[in-house]
C-alpha positions as CSV (number, residue, x, y, z in Angstrom):
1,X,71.1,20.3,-58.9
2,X,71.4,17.0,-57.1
3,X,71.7,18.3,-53.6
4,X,68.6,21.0,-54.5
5,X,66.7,17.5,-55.5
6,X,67.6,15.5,-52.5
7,X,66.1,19.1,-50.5
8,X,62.7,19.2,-52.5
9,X,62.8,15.4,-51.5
10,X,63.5,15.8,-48.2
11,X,61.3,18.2,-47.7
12,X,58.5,16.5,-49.7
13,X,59.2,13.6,-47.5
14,X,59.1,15.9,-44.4
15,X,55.7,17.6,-45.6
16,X,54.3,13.9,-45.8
17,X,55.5,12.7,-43.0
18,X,53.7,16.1,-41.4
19,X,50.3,15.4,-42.6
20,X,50.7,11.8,-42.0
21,X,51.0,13.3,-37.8
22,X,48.5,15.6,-38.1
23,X,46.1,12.6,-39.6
24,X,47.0,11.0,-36.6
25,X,46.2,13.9,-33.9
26,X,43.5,14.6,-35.8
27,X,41.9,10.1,-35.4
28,X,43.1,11.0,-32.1
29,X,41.3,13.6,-31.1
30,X,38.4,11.9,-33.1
31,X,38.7,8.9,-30.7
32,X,38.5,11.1,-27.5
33,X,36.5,12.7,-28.2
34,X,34.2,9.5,-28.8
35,X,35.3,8.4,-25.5
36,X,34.2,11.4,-23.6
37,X,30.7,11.1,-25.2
38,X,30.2,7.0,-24.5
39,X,31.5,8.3,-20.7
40,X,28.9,11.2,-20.3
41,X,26.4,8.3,-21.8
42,X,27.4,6.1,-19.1
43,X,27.4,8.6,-16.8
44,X,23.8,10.0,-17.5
45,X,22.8,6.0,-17.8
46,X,23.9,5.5,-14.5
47,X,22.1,8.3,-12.9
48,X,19.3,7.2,-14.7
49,X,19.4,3.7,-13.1
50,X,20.3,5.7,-9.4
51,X,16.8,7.7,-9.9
52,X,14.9,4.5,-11.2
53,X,16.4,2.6,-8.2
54,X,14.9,5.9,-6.0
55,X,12.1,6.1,-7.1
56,X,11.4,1.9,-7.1
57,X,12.4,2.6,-3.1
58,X,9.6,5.2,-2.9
59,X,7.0,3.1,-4.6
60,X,7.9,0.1,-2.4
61,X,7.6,2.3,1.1
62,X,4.1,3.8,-0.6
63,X,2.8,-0.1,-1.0
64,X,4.5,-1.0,2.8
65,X,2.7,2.3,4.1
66,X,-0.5,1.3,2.1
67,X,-1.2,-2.5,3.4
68,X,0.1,-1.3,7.2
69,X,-3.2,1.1,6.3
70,X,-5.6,-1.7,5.4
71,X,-4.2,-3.5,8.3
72,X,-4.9,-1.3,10.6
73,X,-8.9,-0.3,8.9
74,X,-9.1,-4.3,8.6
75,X,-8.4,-4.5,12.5
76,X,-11.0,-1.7,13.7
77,X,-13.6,-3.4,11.1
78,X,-12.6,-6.7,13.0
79,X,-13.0,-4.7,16.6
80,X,-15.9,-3.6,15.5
81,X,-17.9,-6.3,14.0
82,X,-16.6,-8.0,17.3
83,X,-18.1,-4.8,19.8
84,X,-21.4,-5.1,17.4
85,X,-21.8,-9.1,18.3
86,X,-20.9,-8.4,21.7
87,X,-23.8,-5.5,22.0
88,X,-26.5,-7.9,19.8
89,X,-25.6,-10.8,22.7
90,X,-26.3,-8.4,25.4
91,X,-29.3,-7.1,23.7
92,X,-31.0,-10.7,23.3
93,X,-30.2,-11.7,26.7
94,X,-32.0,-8.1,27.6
95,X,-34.6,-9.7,24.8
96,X,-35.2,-13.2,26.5
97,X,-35.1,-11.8,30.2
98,X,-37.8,-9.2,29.0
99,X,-39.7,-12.5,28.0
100,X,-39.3,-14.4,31.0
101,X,-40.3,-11.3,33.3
102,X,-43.4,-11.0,31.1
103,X,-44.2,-14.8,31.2
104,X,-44.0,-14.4,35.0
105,X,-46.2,-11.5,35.0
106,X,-48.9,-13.3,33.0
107,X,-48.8,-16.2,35.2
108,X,-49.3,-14.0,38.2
109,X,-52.4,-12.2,36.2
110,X,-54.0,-16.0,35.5
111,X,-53.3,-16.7,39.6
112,X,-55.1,-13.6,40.6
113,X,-58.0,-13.9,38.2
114,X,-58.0,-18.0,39.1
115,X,-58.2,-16.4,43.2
116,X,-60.7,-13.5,42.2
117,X,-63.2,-16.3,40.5
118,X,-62.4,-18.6,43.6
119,X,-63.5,-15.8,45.7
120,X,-66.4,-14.7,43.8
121,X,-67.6,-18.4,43.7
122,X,-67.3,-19.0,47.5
123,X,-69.1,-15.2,47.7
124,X,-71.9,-16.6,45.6
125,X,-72.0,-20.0,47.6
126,X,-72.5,-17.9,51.3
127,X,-74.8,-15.8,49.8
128,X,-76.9,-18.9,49.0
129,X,-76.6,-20.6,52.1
């Protein structure tokens, strides 16, 4: 009876100490499992932050791309509005010898009409005489 006792608790012992590893395996599985998801979270947080960091670069070469753009359009408006000044200075020096050549030309008309009455005076002054 004794030896069948120290058997049932033997085995009792071994059936605890059984469950007692298989609670174990079990937390230890648990826990791996755990890790493997905080990993693939890292992981997909990571790629996360590589696409951001992509897509940042993008942006920043758009905006480089975009003011080498407006400093180009700014440079032909600057060529431009300094061709359109340089045309308006040739056109008012056009302007002012237009208005010197017609200042001569009127002068010339007041000589001729001042030698036209000379001559008709000096006309009228023969005929008298």
């Amino acid at each position: 009876k004794k030896k069948s006792e120290t058997a049932e608790a033997t085995a009792s012992d071994a059936k605890k100490k059984s469950e007692t590893a298989e609670a174990t395996a079990s937390d230890a599985k648990k826990k791996s499992e755990t890790a493997e998801a905080t990993a693939l979270a890292a992981k997909d947080k990571s790629e996360t932050a590589a696409a951001t960091a992509l897509e940042a670069k993008d942006k920043s070469q758009t905006a480089e791309a975009t003011a080498l753009a407006a400093k180009d359009k700014s440079q032909t408006a600057e060529a431009t509005a300094s061709d359109a000044k340089k045309k308006s200075e040739r056109a008012e020096a056009t302007s002012s010898d237009a208005n010197e050549k017609l200042e001569r030309a009127e002068a010339t008309a007041l000589a001729a009409k001042d030698k036209s009455e000379t001559a008709e005076s000096t006309a009228l002054a023969a005929k008298d005489k």
